[in-house]
N, C-alpha and C positions, 0 to 999 in steps of 0.2 A: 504494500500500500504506500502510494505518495503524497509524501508533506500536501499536495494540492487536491487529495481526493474529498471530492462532497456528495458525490453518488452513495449515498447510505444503501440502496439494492445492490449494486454494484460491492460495494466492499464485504458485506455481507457472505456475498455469492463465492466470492473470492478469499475467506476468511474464516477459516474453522472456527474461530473461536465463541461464535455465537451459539453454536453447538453445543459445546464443552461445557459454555457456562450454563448454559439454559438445563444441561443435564445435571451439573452437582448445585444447583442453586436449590437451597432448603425449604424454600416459600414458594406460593402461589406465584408462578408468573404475571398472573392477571392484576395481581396485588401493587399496592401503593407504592414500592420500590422494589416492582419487577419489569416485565418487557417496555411498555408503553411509557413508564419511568425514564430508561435508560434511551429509549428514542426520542424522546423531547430532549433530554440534556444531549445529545447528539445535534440533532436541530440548534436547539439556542448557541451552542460552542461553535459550532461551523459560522453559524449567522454573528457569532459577537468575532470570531477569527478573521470574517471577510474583512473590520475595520480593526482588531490587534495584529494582526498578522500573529497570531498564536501558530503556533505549530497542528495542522488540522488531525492530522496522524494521531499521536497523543490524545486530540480530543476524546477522536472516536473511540480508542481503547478507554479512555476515563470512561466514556457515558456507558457503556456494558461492564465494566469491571467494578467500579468502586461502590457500587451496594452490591454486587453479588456473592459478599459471603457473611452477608444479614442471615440472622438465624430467628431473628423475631423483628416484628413491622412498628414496635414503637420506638422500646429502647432497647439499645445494642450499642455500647461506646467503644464495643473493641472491633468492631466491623471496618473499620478504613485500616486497620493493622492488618487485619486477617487478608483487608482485598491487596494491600499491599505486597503483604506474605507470596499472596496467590499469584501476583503481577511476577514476582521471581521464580517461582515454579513453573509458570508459561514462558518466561524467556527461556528459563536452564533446557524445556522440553523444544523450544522453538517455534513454539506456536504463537510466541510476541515475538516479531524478531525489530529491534530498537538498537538506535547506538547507544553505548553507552550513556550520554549527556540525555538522552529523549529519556531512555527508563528509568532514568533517577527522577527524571519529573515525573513522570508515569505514578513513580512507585510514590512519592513524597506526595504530589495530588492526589493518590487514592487516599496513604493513612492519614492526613491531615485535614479530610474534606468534610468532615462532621463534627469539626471543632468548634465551640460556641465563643473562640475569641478571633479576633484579628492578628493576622500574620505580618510583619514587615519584612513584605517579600515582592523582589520586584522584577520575577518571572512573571511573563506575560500570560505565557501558555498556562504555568498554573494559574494566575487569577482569571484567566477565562475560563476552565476548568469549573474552579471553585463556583463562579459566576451564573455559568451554563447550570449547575444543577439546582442555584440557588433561587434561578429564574424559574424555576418548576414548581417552588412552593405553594401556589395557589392550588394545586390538585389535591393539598390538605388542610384549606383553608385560609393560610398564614400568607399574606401579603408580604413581599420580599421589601428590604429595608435596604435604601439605599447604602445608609451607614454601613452595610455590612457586604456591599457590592466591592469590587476593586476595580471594573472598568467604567472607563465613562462612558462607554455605550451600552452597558447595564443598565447602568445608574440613570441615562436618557432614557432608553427602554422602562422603567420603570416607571420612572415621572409618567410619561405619555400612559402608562395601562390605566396609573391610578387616577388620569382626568378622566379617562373613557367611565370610569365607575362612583 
C-alpha cells in the first residue's frame, strides 16, 4: 500500500489484514468500536490527510487496528497497549509491512489513542490519527471538543458540524 492510497475497497482487497482482525476481534463487529467504527476513522484521517499531508498509509492501519483488541465496549484502558502489542506481531508476521519511522507511529498512535490527556506531540500523522477517530465521537453521543483536536482542520470540521446543530 502507498503513502497516496485513498481507495479504502481497493486497499482492503489488496490487504489481508482486514481478515485477520475481523477474525481475532472479541466483540460484535456490528458494535460501537467494531467494523463501521474503524471505517469512519478511515474516512475522516484520509479526509483530515488530504490538508496535513499525514502519512495516508498509517492512517489506514490506525483506523482497523487501534480498537481491535477491545475486549469490552465501555471500559478497556489497556486496549491501545494490546492494539499496539498486536501492531508488532503483524509487522514480525509481515502482514504490516512499514519502515521503521511509519510503525513507530503506527505503534505509539494505537497505545496512546484512548488517552484522556493531551500529548505535546508534533507528528502530524499521529495527531491526524488521534483526530480521525476523535471525529467519530458523535456515534456515542459525545460531541468532539475542539480542545482536544490537534489539527486545524478538525478543529474547523468541528466548529462547522456544531453550527449545523
Amino acid at each position: 500500500m502507498n503513502g497516496n492510497q485513498t481507495d479504502n475497497l481497493a486497499w482492503l482487497a489488496d490487504n489481508p489484514i482486514l481478515n485477520i482482525v475481523r477474525r481475532q476481534y472479541k466483540l460484535a463487529l456490528q458494535g460501537i468500536h467494531g467494523l463501521s467504527h474503524w471505517e469512519r476513522v478511515e474516512k475522516f484521517g484520509l479526509f483530515l490527510a488530504d490538508a496535513t499531508k499525514a502519512d495516508k498509509t498509517v492512517i489506514s492501519y490506525f483506523a482497523y487496528l487501534h480498537d481491535s483488541q477491545r475486549l469490552d465496549e465501555s471500559e478497556d484502558a489497556e486496549h491501545g497497549k494490546r492494539a499496539s502489542e498486536f501492531v508488532g506481531e503483524l509487522y514480525k508476521s509481515k502482514v504490516v509491512q512499514l519502515s521503521p519511522v511509519r510503525l513507530q507511529q503506527l505503534q505509539f498512535a494505537c497505545r496512546y489513542h484512548n488517552e484522556r490527556k493531551m500529548f505535546d506531540i508534533d507528528d502530524v500523522t499521529i495527531q491526524t490519527c488521534w483526530d480521525a477517530d476523535r471525529l467519530d465521537l458523535p456515534r456515542i453521543g459525545i460531541k468532539p471538543n475542539p480542545d482536544y483536536l490537534y489539527t486545524e482542520t478538525a478543529k474547523k470540521f468541528v466548529a462547522i458540524e456544531h453550527k449545523k446543530s
